[in-house]
TIRO-2110 file (N, C-alpha, C; in Angstrom, 1 decimal):
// TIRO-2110
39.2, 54.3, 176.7, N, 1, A
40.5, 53.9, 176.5, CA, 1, A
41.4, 54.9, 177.1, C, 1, A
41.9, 54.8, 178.0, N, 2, A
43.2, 55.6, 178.3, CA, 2, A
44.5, 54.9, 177.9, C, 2, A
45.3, 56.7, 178.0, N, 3, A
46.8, 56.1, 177.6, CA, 3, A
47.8, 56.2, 179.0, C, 3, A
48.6, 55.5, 178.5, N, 4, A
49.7, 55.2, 179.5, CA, 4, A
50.9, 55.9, 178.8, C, 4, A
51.6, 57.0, 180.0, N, 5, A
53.1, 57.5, 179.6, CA, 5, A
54.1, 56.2, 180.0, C, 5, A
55.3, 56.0, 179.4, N, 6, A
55.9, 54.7, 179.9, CA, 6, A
57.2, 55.4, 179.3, C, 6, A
58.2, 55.8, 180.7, N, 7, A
59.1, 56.2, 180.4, CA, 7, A
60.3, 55.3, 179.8, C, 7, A
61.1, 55.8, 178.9, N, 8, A
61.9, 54.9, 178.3, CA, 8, A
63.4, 55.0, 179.2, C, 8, A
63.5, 53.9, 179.0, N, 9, A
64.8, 54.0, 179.5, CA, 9, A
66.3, 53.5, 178.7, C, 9, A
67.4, 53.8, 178.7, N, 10, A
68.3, 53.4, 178.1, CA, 10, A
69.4, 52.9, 178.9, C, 10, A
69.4, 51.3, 178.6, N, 11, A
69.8, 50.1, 179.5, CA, 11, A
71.5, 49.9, 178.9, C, 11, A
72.2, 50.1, 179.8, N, 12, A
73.4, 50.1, 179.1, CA, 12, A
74.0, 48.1, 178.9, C, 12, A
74.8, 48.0, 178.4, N, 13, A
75.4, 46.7, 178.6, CA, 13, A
75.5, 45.8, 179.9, C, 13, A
75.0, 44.6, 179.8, N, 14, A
75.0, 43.9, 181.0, CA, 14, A
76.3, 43.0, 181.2, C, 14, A
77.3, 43.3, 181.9, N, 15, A
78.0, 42.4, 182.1, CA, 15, A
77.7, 41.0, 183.0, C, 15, A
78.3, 39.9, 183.3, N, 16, A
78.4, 39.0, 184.1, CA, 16, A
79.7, 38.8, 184.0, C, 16, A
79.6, 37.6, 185.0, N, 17, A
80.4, 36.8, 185.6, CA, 17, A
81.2, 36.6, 184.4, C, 17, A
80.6, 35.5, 183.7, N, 18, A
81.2, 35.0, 182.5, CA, 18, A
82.0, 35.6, 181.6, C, 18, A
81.8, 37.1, 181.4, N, 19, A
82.5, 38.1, 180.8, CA, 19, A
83.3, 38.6, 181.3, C, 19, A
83.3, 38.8, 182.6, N, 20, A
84.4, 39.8, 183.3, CA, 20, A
85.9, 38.5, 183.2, C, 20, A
85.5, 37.2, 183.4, N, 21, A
86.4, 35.6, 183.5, CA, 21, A
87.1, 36.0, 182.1, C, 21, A
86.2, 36.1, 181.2, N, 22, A
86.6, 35.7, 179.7, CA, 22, A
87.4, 37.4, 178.9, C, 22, A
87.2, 38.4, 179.8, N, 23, A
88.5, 39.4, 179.4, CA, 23, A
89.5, 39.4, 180.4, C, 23, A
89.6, 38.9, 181.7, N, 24, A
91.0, 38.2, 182.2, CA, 24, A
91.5, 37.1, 181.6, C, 24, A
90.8, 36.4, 181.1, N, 25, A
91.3, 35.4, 180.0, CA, 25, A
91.8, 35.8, 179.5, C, 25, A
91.6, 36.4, 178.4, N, 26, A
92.0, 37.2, 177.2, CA, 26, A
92.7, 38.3, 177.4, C, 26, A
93.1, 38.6, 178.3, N, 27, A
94.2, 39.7, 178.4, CA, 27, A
95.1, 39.7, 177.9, C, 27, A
95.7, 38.9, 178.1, N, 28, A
97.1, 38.9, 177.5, CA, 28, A
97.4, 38.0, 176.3, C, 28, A
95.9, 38.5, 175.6, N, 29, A
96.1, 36.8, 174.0, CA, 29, A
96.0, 38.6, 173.1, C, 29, A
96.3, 37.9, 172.1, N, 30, A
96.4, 39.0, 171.3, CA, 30, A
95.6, 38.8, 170.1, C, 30, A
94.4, 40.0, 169.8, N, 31, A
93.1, 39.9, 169.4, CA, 31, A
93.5, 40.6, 168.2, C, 31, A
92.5, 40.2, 167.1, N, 32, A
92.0, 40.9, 165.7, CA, 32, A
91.1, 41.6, 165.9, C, 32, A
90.7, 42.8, 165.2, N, 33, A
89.5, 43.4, 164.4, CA, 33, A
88.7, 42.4, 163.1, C, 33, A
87.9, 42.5, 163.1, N, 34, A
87.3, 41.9, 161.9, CA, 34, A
87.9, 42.0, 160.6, C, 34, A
88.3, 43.3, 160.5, N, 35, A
88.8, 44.0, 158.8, CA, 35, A
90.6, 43.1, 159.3, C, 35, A
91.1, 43.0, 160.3, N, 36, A
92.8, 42.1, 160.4, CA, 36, A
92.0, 40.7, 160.3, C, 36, A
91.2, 40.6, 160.6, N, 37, A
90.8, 39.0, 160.1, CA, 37, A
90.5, 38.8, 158.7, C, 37, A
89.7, 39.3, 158.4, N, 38, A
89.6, 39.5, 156.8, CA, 38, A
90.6, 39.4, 156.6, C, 38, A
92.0, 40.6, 156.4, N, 39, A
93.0, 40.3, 155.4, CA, 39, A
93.6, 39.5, 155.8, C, 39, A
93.9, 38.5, 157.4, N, 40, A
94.7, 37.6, 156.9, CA, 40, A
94.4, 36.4, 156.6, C, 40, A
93.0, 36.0, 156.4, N, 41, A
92.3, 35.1, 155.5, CA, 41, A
92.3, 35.2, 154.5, C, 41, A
92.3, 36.9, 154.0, N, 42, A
92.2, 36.7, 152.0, CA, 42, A
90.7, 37.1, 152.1, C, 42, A
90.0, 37.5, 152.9, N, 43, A
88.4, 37.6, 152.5, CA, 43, A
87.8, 38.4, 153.1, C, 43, A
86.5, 38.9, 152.5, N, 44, A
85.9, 40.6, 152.6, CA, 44, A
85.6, 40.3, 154.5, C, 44, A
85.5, 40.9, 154.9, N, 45, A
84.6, 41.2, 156.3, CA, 45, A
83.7, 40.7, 156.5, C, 45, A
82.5, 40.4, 155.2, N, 46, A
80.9, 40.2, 155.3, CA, 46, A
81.9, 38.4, 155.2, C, 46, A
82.5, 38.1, 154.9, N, 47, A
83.1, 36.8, 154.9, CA, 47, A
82.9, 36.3, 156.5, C, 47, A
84.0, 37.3, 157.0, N, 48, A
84.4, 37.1, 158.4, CA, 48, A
82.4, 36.9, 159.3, C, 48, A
81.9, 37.7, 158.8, N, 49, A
81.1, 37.6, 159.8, CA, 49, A
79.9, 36.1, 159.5, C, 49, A
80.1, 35.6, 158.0, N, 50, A
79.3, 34.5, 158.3, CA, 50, A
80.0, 33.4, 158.6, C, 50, A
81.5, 33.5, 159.1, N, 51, A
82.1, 32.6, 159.4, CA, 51, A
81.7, 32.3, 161.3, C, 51, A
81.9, 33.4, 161.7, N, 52, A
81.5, 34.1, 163.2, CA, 52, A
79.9, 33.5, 163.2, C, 52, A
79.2, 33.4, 162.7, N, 53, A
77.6, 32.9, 162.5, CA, 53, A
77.4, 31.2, 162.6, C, 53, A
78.6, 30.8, 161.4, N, 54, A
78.4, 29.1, 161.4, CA, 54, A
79.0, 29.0, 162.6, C, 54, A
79.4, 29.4, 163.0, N, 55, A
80.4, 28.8, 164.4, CA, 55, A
81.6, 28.2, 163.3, C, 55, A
82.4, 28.8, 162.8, N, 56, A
83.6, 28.0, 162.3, CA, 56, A
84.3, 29.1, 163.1, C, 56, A
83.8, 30.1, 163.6, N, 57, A
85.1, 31.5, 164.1, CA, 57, A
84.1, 31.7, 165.3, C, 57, A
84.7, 32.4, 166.4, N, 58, A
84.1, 33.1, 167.6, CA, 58, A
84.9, 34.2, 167.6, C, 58, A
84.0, 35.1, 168.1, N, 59, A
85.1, 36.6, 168.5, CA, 59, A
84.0, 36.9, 170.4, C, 59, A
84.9, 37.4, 170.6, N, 60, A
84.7, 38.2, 172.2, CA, 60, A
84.4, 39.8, 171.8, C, 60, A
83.4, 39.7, 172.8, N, 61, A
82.5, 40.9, 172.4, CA, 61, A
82.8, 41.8, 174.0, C, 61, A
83.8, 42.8, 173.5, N, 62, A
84.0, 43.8, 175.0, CA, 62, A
82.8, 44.3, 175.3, C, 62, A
83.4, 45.6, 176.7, N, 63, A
82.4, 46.4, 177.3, CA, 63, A
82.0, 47.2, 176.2, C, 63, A
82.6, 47.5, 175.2, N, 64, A
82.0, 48.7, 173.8, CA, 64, A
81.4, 48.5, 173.3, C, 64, A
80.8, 46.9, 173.0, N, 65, A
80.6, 46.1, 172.2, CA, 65, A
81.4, 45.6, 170.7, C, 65, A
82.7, 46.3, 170.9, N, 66, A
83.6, 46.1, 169.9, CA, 66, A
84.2, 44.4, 169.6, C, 66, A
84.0, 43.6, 168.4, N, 67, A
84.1, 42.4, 168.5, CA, 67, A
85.8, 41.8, 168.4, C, 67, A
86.0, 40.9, 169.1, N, 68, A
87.3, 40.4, 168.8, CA, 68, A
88.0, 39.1, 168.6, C, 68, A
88.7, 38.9, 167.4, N, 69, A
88.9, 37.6, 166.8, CA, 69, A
90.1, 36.8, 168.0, C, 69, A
90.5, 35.8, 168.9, N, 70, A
91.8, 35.5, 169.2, CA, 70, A
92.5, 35.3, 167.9, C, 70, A
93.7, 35.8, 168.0, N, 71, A
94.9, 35.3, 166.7, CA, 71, A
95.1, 33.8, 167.7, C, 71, A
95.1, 33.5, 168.6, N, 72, A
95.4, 31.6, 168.8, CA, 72, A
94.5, 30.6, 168.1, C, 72, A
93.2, 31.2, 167.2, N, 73, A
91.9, 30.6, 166.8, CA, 73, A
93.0, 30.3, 165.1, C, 73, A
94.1, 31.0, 164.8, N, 74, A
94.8, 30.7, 163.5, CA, 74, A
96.0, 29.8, 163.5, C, 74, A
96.5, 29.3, 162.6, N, 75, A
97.6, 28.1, 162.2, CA, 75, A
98.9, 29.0, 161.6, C, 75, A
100.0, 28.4, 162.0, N, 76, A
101.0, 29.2, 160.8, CA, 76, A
100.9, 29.7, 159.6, C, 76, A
99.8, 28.7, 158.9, N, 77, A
99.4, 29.3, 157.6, CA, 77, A
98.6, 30.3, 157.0, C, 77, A
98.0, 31.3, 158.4, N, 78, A
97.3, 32.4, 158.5, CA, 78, A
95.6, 31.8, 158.3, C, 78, A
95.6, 30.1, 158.3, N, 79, A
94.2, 29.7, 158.2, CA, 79, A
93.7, 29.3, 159.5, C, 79, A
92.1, 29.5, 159.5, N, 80, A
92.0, 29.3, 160.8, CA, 80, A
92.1, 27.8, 160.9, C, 80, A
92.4, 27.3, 161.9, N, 81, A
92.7, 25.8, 162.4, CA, 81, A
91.9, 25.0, 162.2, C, 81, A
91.6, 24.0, 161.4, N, 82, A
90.5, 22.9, 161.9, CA, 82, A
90.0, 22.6, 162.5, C, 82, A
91.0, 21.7, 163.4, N, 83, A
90.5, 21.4, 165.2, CA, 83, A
90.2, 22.8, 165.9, C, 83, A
90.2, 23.9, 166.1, N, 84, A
89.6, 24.7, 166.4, CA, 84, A
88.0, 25.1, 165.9, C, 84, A
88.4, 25.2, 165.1, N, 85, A
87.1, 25.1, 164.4, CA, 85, A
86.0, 23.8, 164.5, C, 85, A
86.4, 22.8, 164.3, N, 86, A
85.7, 21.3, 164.9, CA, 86, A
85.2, 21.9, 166.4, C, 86, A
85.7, 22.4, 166.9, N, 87, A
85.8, 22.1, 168.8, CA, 87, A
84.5, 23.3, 169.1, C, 87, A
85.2, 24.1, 168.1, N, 88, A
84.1, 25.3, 168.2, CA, 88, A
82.3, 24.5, 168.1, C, 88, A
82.3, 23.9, 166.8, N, 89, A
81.3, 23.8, 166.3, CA, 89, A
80.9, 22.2, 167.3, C, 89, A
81.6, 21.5, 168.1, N, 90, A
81.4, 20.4, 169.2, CA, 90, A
80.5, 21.1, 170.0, C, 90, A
81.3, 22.5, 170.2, N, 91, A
80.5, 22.6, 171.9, CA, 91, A
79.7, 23.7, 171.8, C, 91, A
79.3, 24.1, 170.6, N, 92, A
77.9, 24.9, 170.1, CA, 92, A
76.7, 24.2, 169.6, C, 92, A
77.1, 23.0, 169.6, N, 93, A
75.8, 21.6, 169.2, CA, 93, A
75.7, 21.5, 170.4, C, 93, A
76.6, 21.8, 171.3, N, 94, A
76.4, 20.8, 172.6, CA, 94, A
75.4, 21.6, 173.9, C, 94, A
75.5, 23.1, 173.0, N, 95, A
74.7, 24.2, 174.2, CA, 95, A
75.6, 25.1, 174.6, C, 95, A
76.9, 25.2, 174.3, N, 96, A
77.5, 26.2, 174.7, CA, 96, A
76.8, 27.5, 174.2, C, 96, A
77.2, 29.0, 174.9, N, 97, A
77.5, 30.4, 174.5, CA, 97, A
78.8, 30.3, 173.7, C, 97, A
78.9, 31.7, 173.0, N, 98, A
79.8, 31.8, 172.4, CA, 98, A
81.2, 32.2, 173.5, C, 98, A
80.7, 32.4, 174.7, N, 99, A
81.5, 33.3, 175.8, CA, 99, A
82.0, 32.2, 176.5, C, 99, A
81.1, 30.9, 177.0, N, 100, A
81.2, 29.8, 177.3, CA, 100, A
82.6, 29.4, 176.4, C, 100, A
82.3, 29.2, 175.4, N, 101, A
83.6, 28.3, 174.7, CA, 101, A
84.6, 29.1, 174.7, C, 101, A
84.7, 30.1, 174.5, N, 102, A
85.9, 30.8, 174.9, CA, 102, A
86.3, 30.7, 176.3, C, 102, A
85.9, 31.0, 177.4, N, 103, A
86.1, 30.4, 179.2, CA, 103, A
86.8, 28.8, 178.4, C, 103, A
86.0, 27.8, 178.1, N, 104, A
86.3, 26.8, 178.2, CA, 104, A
87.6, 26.9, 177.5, C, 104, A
87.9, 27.0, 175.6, N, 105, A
89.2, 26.8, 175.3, CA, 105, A
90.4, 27.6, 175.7, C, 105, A
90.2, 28.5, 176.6, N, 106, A
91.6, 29.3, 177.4, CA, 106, A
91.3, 29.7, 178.3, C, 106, A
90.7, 28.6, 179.4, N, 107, A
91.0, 28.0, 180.8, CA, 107, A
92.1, 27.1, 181.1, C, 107, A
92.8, 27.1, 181.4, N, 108, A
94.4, 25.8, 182.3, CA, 108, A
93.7, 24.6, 182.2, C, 108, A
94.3, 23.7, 181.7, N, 109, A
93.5, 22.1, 182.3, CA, 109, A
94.6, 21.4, 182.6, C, 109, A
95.1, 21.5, 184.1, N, 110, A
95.9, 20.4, 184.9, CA, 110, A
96.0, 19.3, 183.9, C, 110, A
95.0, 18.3, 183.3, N, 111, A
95.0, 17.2, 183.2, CA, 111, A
95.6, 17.0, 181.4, C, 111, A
95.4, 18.0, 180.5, N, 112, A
95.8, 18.1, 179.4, CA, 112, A
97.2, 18.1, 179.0, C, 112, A
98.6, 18.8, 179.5, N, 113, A
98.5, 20.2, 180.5, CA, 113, A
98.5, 20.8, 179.6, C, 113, A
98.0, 22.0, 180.0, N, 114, A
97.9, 24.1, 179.4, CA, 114, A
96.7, 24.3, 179.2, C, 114, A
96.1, 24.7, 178.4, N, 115, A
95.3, 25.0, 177.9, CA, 115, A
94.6, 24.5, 176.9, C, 115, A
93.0, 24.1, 176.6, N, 116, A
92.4, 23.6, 175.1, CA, 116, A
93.0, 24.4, 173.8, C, 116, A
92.8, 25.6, 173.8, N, 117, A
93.3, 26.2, 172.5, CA, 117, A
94.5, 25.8, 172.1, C, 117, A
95.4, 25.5, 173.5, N, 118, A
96.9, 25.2, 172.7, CA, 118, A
96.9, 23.8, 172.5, C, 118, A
96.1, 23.1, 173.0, N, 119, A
96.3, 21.7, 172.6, CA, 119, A
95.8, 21.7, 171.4, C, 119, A
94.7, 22.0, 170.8, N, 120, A
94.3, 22.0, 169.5, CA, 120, A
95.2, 22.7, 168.5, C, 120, A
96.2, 22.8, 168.5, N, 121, A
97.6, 23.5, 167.6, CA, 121, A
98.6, 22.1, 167.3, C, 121, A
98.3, 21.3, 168.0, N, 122, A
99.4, 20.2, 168.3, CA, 122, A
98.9, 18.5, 168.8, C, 122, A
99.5, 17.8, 168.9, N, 123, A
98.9, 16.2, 168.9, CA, 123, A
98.0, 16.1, 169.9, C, 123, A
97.4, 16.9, 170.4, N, 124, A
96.9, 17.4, 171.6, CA, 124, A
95.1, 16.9, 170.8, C, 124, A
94.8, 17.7, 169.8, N, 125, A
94.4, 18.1, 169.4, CA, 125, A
92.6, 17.0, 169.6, C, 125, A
92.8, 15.9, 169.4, N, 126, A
91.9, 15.0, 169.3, CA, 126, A
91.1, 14.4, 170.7, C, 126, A
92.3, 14.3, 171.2, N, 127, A
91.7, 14.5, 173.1, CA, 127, A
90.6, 15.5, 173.4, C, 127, A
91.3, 16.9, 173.1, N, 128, A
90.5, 17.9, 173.2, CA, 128, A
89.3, 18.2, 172.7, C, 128, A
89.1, 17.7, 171.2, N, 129, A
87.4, 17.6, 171.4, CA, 129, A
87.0, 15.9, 171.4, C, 129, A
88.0, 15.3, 172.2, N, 130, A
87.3, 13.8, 172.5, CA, 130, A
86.4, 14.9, 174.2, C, 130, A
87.5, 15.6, 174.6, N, 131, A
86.7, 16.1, 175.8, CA, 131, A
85.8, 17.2, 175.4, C, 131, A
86.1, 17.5, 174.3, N, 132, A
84.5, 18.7, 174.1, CA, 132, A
83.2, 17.9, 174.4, C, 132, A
83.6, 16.6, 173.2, N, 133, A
82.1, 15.7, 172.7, CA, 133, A
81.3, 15.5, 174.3, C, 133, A
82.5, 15.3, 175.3, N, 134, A
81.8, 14.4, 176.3, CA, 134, A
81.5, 15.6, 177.3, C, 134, A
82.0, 16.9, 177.2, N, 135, A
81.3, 17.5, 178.3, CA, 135, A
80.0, 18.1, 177.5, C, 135, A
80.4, 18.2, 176.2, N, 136, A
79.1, 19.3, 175.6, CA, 136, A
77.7, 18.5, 175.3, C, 136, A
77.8, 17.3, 176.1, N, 137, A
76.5, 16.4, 176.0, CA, 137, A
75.8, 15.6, 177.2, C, 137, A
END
């Protein structure tokens, strides 16, 4: 039996495409920490994160790996939105990434107009995951 040396290596973060899209997206949206999502829901952190798990919440994961909530994912009433949350959990049945649905709800759509996130704030709202159902399938 001989042994084998196998040098180790330390692989830093992989970016793509889809990530470099999805922090020009998000540039100019204005993001939470986990612990500012907590308090403005009323609930501990370990809350926030099995909300981020069911798919009722997504956060964007930078080059640090530091996670981040959009504040557009919340309602005037500091709760996260339904239809947001519906749309989320549409196009995570459907196959989306978590990176994917973010590209998709704050991408422009000509035909909407503006954007998915903002149509889900407003009478918008039912269109937008009538068009989740049919693309995420």
């Amino acid at each position: 039996m001989s042994l084998r040396t196998v040098e180790r290596v330390k692989v830093e973060r992989v970016t793509n495409d889809a990530n470099s899209q999805l922090a020009a997206l998000l540039a100019d949206e204005k993001l939470l920490t986990m612990p500012e999502v907590a308090d403005k829901l009323g609930i501990a952190v370990t809350r926030v994160h099995d909300l981020l798990h069911a798919h009722k919440l997504l956060a964007y994961r930078d080059a640090e790996g530091k996670r981040w909530v959009p504040e557009a994912f919340f309602n005037e009433k500091d709760a996260v939105s339904k239809y947001v949350s519906g749309c989320i959990t549409v196009l995570a049945d459907g196959g989306y990434t978590d990176d994917e649905i973010l590209v998709h709800l704050f991408t422009e759509d000509e035909s909407l107009p503006g954007r998915p996130i903002d149509g889900l704030h407003g009478h918008l709202a039912r269109e937008v995951i009538r068009r989740a159902q049919a693309s995420a399938f």
